[in-house]
PQR file with spaces between the fields and no chain letter, atoms N, CA, C, O and H, PARSE charges and radii, in Angstrom:
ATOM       1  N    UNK     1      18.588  193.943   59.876 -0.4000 1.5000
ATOM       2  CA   UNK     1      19.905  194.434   59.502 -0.0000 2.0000
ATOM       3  C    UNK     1      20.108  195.787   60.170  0.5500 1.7000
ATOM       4  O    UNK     1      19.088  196.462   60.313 -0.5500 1.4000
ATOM       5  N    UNK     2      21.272  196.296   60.607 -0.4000 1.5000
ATOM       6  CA   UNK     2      21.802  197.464   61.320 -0.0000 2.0000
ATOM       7  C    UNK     2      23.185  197.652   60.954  0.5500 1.7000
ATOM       8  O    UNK     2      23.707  196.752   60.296 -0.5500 1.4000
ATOM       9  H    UNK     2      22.100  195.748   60.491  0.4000 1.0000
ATOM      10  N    UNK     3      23.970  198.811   61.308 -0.4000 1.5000
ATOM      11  CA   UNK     3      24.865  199.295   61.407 -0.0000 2.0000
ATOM      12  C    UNK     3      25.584  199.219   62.433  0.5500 1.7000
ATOM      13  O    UNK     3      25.194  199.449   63.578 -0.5500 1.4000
ATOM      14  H    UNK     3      23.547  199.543   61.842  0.4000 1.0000
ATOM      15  N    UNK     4      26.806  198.856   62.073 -0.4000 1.5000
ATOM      16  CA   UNK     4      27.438  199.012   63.383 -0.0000 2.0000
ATOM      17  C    UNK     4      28.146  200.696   63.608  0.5500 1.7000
ATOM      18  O    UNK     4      28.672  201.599   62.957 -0.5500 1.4000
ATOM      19  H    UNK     4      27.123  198.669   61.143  0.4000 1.0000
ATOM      20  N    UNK     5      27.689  200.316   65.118 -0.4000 1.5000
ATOM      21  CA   UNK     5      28.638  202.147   65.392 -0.0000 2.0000
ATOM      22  C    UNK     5      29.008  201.937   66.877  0.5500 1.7000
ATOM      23  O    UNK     5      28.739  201.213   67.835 -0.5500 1.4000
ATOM      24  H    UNK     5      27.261  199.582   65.647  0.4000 1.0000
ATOM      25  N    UNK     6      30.013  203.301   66.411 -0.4000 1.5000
ATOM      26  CA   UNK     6      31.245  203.348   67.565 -0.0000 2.0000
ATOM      27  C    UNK     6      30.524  204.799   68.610  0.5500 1.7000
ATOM      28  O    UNK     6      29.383  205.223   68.425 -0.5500 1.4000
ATOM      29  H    UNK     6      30.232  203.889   65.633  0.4000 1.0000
ATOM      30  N    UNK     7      31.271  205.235   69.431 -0.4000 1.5000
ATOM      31  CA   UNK     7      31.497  206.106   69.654 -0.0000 2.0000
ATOM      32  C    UNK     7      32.523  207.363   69.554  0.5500 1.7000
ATOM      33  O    UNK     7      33.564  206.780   69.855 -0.5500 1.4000
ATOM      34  H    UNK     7      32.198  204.890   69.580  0.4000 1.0000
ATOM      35  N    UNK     8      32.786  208.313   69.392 -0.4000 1.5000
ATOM      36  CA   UNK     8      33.760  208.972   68.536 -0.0000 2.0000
ATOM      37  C    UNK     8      34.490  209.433   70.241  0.5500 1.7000
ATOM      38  O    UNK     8      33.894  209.974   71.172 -0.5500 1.4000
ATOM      39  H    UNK     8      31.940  208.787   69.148  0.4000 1.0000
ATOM      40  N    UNK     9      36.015  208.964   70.176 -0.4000 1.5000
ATOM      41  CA   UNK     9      36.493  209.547   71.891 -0.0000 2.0000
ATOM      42  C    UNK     9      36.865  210.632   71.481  0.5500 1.7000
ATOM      43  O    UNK     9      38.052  210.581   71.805 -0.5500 1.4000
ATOM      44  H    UNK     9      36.499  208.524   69.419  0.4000 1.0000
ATOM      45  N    UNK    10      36.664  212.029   70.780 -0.4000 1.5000
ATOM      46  CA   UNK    10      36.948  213.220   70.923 -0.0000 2.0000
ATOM      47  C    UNK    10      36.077  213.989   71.846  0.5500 1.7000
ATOM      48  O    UNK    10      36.395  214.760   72.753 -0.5500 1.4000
ATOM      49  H    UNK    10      35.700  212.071   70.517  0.4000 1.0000
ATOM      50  N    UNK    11      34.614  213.519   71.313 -0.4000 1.5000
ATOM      51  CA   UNK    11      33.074  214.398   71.175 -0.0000 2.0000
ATOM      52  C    UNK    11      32.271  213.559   72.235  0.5500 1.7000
ATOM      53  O    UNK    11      31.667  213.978   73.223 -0.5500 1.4000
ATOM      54  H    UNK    11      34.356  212.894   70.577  0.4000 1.0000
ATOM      55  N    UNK    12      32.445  212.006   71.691 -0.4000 1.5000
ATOM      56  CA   UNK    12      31.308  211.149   72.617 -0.0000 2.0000
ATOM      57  C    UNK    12      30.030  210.916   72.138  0.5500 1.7000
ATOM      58  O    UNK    12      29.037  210.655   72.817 -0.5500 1.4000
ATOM      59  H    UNK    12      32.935  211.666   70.889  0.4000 1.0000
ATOM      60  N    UNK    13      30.120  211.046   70.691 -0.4000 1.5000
ATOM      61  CA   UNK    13      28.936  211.153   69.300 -0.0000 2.0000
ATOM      62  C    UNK    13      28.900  209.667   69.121  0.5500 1.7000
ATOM      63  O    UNK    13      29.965  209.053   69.181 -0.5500 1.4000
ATOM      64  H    UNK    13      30.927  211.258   70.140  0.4000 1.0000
ATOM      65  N    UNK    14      27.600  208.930   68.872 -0.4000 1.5000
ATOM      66  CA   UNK    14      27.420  207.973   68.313 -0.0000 2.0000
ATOM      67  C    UNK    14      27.914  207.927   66.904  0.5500 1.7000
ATOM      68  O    UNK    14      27.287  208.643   66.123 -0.5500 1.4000
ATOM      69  H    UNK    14      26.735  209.429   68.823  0.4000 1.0000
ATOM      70  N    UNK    15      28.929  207.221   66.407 -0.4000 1.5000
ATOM      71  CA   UNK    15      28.995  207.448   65.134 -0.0000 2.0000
ATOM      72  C    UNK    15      28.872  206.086   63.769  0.5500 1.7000
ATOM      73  O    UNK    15      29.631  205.118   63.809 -0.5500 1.4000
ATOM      74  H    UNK    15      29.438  206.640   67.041  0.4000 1.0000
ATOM      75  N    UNK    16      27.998  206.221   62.849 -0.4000 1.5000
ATOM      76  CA   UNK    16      27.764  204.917   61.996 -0.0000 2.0000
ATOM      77  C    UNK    16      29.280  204.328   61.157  0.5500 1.7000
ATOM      78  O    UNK    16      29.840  204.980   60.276 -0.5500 1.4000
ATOM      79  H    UNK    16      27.381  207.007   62.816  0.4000 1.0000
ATOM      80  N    UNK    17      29.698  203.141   61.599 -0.4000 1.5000
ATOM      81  CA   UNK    17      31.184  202.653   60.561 -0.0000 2.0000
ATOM      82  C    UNK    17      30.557  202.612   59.290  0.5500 1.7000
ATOM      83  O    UNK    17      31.333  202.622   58.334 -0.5500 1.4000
ATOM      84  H    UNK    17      29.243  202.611   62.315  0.4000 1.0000
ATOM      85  N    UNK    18      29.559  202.577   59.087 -0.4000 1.5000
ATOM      86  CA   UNK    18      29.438  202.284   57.537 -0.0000 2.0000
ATOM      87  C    UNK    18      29.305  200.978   56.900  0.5500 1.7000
ATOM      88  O    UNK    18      28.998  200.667   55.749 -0.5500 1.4000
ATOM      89  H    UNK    18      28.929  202.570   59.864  0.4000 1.0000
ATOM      90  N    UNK    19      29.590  200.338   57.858 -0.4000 1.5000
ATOM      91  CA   UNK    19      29.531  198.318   58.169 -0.0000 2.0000
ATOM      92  C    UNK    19      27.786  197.993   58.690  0.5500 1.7000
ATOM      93  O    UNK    19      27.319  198.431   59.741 -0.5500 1.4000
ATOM      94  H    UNK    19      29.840  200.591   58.793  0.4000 1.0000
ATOM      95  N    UNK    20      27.071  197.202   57.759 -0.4000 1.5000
ATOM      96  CA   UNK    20      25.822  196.798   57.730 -0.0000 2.0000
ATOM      97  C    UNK    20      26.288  195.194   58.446  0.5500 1.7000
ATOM      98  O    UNK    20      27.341  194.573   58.297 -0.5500 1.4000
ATOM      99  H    UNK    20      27.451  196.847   56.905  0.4000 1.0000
ATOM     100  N    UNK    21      25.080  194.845   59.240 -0.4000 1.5000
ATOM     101  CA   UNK    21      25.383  193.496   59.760 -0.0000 2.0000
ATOM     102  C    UNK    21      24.304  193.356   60.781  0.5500 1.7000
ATOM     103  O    UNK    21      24.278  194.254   61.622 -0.5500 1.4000
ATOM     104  H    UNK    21      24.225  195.350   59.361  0.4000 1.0000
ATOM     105  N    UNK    22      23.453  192.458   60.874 -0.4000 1.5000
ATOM     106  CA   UNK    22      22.445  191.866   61.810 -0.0000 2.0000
ATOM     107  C    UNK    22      23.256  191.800   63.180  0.5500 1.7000
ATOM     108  O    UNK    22      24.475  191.645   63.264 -0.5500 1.4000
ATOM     109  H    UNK    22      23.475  191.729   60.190  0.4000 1.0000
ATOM     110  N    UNK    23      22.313  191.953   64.299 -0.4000 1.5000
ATOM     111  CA   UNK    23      22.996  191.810   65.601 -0.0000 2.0000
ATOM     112  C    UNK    23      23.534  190.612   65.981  0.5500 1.7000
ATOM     113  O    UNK    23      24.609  190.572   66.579 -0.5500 1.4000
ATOM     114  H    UNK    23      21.323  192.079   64.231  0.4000 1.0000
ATOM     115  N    UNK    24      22.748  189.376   65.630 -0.4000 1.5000
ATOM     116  CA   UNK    24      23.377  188.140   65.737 -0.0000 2.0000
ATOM     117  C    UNK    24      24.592  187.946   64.741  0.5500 1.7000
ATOM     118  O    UNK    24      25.555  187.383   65.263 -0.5500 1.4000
ATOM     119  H    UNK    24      21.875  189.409   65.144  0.4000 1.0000
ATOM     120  N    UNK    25      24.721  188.254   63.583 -0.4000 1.5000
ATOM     121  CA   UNK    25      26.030  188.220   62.940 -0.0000 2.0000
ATOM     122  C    UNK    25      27.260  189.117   63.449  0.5500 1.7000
ATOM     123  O    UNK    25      28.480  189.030   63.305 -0.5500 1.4000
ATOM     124  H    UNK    25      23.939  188.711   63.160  0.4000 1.0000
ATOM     125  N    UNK    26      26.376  190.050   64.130 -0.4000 1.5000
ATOM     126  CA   UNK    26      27.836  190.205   65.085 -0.0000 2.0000
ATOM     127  C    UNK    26      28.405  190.051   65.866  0.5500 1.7000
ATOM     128  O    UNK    26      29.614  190.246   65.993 -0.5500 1.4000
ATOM     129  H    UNK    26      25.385  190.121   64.247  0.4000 1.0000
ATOM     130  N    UNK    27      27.235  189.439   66.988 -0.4000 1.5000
ATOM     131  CA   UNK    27      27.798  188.735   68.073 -0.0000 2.0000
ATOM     132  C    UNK    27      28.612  187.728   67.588  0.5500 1.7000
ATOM     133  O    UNK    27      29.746  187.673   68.064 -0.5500 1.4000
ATOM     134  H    UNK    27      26.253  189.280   66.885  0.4000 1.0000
ATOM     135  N    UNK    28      28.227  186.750   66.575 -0.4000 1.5000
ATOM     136  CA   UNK    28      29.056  185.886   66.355 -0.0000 2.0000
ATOM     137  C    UNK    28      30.426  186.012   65.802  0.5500 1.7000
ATOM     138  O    UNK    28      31.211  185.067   65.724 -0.5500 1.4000
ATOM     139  H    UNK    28      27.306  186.794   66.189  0.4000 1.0000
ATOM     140  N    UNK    29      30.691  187.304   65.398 -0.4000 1.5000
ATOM     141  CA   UNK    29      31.862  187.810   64.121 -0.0000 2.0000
ATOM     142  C    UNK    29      33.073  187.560   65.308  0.5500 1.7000
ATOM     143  O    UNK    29      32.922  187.781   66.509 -0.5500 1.4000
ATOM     144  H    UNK    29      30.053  188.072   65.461  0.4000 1.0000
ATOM     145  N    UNK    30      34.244  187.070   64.688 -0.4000 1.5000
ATOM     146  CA   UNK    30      35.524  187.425   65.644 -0.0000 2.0000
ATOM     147  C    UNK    30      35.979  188.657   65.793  0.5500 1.7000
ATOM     148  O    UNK    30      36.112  189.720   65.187 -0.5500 1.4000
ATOM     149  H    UNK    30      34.367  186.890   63.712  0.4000 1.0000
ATOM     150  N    UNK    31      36.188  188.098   66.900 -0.4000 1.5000
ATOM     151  CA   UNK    31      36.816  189.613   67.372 -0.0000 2.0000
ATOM     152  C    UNK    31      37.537  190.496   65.898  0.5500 1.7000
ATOM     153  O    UNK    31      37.944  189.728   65.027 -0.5500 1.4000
ATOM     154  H    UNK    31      36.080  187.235   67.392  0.4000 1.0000
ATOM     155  N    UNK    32      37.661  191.663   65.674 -0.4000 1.5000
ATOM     156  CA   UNK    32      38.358  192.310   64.434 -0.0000 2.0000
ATOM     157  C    UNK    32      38.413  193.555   64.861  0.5500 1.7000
ATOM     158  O    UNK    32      37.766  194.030   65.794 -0.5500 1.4000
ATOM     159  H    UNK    32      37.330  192.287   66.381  0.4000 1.0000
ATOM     160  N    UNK    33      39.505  194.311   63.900 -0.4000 1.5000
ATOM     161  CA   UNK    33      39.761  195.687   64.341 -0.0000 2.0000
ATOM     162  C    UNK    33      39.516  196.717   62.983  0.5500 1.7000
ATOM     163  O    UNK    33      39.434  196.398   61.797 -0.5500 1.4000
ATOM     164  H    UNK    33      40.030  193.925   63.143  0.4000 1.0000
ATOM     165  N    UNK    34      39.439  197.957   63.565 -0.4000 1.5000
ATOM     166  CA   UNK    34      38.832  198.401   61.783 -0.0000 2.0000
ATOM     167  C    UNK    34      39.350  200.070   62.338  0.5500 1.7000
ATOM     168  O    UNK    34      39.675  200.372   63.486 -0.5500 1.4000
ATOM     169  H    UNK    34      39.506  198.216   64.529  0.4000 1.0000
ATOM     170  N    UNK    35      39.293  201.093   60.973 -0.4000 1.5000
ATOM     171  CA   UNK    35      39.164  201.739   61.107 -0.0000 2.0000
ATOM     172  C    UNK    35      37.722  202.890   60.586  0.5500 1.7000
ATOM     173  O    UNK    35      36.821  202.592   59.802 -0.5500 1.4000
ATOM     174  H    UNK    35      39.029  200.848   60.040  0.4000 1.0000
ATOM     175  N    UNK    36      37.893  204.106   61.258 -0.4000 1.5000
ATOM     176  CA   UNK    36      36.628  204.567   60.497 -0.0000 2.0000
ATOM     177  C    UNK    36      37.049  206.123   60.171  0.5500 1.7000
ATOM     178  O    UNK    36      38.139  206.487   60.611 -0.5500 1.4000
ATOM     179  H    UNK    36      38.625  204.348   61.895  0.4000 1.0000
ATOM     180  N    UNK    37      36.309  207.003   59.476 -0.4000 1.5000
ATOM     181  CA   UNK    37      36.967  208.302   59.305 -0.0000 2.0000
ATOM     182  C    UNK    37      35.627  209.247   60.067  0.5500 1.7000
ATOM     183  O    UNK    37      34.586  209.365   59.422 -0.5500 1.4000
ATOM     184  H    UNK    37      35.423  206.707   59.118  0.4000 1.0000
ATOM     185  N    UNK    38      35.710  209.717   61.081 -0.4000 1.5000
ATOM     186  CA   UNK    38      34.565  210.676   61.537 -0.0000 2.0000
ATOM     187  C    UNK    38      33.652  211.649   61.212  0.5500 1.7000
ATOM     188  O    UNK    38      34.050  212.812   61.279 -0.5500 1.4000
ATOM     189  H    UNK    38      36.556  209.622   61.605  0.4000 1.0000
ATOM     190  N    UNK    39      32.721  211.478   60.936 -0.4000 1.5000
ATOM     191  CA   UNK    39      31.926  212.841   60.455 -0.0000 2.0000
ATOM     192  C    UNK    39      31.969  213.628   61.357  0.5500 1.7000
ATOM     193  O    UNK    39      32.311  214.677   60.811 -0.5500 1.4000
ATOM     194  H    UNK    39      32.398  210.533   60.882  0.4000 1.0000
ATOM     195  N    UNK    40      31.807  213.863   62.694 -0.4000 1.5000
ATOM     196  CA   UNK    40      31.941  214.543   63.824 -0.0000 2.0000
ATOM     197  C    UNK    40      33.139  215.640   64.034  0.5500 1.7000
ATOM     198  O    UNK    40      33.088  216.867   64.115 -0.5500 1.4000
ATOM     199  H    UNK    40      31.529  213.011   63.138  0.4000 1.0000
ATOM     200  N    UNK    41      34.262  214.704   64.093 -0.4000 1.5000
ATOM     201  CA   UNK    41      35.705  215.251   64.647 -0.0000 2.0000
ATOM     202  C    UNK    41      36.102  215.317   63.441  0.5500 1.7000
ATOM     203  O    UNK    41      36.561  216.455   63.342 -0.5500 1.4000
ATOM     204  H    UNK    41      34.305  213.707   64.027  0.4000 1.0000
ATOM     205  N    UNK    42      36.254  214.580   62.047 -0.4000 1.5000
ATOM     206  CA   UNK    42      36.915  214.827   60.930 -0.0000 2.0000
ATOM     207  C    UNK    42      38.259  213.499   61.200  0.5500 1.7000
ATOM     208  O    UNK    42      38.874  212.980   60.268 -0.5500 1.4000
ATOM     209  H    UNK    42      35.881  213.656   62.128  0.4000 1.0000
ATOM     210  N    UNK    43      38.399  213.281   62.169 -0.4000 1.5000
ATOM     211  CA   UNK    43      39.537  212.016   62.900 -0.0000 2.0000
ATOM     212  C    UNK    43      39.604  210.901   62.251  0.5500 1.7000
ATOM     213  O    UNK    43      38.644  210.743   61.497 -0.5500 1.4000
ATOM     214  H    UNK    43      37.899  213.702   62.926  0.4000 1.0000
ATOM     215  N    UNK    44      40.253  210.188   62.251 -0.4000 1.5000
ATOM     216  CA   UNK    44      40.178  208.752   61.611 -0.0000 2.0000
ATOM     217  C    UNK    44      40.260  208.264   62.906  0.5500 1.7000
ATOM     218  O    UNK    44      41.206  208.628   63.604 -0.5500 1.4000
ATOM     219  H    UNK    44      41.033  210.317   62.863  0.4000 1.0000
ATOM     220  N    UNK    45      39.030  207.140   63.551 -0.4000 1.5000
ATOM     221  CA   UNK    45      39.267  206.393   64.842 -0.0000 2.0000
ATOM     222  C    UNK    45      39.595  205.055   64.624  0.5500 1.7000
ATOM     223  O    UNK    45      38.922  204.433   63.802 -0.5500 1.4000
ATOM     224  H    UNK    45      38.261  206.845   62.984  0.4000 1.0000
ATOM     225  N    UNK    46      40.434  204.544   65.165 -0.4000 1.5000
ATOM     226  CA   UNK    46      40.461  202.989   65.347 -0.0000 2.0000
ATOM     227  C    UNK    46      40.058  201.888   66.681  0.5500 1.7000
ATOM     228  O    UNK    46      40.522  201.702   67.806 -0.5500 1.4000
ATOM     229  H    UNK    46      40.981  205.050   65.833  0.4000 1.0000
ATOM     230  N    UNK    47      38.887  201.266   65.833 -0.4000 1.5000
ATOM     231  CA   UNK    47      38.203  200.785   66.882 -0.0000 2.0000
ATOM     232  C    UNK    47      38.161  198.789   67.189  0.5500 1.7000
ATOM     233  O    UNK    47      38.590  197.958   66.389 -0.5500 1.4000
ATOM     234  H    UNK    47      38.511  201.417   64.919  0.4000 1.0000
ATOM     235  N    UNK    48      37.731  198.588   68.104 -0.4000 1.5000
ATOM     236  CA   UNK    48      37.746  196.852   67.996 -0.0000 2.0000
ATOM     237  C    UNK    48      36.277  197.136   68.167  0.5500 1.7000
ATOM     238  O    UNK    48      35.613  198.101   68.546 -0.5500 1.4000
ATOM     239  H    UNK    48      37.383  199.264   68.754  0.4000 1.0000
ATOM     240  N    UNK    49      36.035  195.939   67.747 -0.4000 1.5000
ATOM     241  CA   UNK    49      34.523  194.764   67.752 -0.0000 2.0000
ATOM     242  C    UNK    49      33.708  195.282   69.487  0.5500 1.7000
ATOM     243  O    UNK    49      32.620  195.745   69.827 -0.5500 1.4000
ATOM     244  H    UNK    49      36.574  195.155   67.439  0.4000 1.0000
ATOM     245  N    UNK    50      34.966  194.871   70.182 -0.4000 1.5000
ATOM     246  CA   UNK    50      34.168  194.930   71.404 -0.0000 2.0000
ATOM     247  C    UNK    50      33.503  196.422   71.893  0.5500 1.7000
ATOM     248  O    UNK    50      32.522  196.590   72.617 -0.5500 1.4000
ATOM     249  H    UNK    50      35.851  194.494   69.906  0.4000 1.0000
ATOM     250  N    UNK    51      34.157  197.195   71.408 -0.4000 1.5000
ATOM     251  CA   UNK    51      33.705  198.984   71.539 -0.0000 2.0000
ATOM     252  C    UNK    51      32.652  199.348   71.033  0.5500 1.7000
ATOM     253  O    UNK    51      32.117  200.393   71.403 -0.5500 1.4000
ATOM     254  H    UNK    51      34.954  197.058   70.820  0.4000 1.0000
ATOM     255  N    UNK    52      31.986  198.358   69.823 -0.4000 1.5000
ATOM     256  CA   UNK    52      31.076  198.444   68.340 -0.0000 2.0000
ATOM     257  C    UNK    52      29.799  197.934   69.181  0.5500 1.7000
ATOM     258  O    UNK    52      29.855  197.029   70.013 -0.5500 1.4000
ATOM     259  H    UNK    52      32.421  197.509   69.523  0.4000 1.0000
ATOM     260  N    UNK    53      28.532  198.720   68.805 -0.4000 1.5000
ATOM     261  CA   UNK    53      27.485  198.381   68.875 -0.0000 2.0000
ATOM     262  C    UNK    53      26.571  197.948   67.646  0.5500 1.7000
ATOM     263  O    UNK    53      26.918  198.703   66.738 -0.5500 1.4000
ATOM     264  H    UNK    53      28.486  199.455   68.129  0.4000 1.0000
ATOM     265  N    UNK    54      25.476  197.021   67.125 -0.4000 1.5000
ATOM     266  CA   UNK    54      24.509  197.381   66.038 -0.0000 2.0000
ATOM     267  C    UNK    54      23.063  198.587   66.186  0.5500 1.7000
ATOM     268  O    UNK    54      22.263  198.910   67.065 -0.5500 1.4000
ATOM     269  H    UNK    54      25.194  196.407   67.863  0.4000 1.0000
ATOM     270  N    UNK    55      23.234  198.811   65.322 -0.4000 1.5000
ATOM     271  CA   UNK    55      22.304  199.847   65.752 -0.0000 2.0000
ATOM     272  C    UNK    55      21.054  199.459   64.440  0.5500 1.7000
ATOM     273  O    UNK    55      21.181  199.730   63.246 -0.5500 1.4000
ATOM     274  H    UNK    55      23.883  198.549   64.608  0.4000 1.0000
ATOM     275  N    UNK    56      20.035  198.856   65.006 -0.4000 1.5000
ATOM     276  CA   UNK    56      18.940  198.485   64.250 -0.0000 2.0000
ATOM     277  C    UNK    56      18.411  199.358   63.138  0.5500 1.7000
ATOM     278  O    UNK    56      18.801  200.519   63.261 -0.5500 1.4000
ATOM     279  H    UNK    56      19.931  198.636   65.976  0.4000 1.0000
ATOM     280  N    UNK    57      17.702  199.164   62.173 -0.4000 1.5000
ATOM     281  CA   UNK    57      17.437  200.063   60.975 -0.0000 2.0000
ATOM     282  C    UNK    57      16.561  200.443   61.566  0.5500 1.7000
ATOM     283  O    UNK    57      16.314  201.565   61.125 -0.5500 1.4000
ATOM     284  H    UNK    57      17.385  198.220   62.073  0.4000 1.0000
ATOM     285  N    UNK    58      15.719  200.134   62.539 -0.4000 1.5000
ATOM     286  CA   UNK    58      14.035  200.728   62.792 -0.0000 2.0000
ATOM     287  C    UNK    58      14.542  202.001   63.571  0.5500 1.7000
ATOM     288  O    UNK    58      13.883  203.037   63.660 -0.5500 1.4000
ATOM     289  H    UNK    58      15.920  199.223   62.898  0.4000 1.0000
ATOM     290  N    UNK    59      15.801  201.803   64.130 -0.4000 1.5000
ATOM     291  CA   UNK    59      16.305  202.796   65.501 -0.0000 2.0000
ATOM     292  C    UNK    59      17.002  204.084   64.920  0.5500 1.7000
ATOM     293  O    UNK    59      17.136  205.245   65.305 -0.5500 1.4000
ATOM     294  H    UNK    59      16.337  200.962   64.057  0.4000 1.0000
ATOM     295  N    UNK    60      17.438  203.253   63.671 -0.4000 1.5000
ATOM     296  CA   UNK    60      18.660  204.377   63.354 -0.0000 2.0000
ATOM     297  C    UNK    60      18.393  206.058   62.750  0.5500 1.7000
ATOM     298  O    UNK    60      19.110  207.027   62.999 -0.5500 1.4000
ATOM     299  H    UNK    60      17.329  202.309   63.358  0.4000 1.0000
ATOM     300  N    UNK    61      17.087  206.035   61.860 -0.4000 1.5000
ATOM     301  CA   UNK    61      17.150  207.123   61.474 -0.0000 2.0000
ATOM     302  C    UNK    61      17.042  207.834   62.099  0.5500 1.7000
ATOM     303  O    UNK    61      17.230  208.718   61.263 -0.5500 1.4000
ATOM     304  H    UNK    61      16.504  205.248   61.658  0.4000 1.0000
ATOM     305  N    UNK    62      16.780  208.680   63.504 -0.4000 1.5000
ATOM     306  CA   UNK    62      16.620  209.168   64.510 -0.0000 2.0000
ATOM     307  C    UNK    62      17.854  210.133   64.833  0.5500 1.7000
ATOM     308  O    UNK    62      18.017  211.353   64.856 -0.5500 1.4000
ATOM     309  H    UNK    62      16.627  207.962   64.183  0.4000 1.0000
ATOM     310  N    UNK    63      18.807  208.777   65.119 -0.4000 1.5000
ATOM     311  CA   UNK    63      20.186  208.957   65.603 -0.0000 2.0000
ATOM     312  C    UNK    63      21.005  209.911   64.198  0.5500 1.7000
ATOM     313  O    UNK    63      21.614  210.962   64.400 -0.5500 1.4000
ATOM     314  H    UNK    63      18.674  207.786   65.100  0.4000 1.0000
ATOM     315  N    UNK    64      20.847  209.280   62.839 -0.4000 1.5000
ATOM     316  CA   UNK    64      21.622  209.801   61.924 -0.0000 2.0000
ATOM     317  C    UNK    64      20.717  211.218   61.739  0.5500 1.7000
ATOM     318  O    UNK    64      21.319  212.280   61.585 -0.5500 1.4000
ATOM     319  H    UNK    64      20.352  208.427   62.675  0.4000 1.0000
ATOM     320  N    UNK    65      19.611  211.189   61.757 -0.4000 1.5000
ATOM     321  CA   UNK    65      18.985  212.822   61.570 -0.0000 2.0000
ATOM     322  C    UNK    65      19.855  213.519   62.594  0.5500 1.7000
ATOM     323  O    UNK    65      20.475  214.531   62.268 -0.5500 1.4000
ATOM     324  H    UNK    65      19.122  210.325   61.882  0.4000 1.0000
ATOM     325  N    UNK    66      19.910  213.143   63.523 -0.4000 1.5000
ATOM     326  CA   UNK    66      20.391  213.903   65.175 -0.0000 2.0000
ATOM     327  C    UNK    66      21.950  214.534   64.730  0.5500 1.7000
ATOM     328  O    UNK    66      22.244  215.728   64.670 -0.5500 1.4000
ATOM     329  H    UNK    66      19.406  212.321   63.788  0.4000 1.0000
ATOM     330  N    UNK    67      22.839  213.366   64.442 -0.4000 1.5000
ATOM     331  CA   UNK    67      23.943  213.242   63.643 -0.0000 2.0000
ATOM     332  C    UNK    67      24.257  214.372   62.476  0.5500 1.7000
ATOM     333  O    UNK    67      25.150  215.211   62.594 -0.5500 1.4000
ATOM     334  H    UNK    67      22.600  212.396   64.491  0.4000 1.0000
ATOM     335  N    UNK    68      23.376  214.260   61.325 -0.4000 1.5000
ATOM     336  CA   UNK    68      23.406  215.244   60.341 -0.0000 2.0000
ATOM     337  C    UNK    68      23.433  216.458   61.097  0.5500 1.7000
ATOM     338  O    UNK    68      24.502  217.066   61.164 -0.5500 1.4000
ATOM     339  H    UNK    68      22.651  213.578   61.230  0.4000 1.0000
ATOM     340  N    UNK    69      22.358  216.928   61.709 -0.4000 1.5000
ATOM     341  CA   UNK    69      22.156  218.084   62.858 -0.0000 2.0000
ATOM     342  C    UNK    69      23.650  219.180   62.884  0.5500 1.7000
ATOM     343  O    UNK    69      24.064  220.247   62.429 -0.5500 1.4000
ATOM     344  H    UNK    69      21.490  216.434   61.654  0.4000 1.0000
ATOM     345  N    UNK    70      24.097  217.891   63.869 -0.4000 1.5000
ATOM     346  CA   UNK    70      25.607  218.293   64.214 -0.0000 2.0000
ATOM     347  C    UNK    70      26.565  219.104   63.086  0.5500 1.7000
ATOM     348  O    UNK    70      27.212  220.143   63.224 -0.5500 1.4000
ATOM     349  H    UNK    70      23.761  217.024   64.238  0.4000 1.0000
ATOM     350  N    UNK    71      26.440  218.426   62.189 -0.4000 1.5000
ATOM     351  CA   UNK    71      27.524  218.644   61.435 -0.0000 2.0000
ATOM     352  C    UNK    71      27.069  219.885   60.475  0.5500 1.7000
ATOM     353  O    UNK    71      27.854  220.342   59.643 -0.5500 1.4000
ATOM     354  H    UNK    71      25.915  217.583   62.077  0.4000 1.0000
């Protein structure tokens, strides 16, 4: 299981949607559009599926320590 995340187009920050989902459940998911609210920029971004990466649980704490950092 992973997170999906965007990139934030203000900063260029990896950022977590908050949406949990295995990589194969998302490849398979239809296409969809969502929004998210930024920890980074403070922005609300709106993103599609295809922009969205998963970001594995083994990978992630790394990135969100890095993340916290920032802010």
């Amino acid at each position: 299981m992973g997170v999906i995340m965007i990139r934030c187009p203000r900063t260029g920050h990896d950022i977590p949607t908050g949406i949990e989902m295995g990589s194969s459940d998302f490849q398979r998911a239809p296409v969809f559009f969502a929004r998210v609210q930024c920890p980074v920029c403070g922005r609300e971004h709106e993103w599609f599926a295809k922009d969205a990466w998963v970001c594995d649980v083994a990978n992630r704490a790394p990135r969100q320590q890095a993340l916290s950092d920032r802010l």
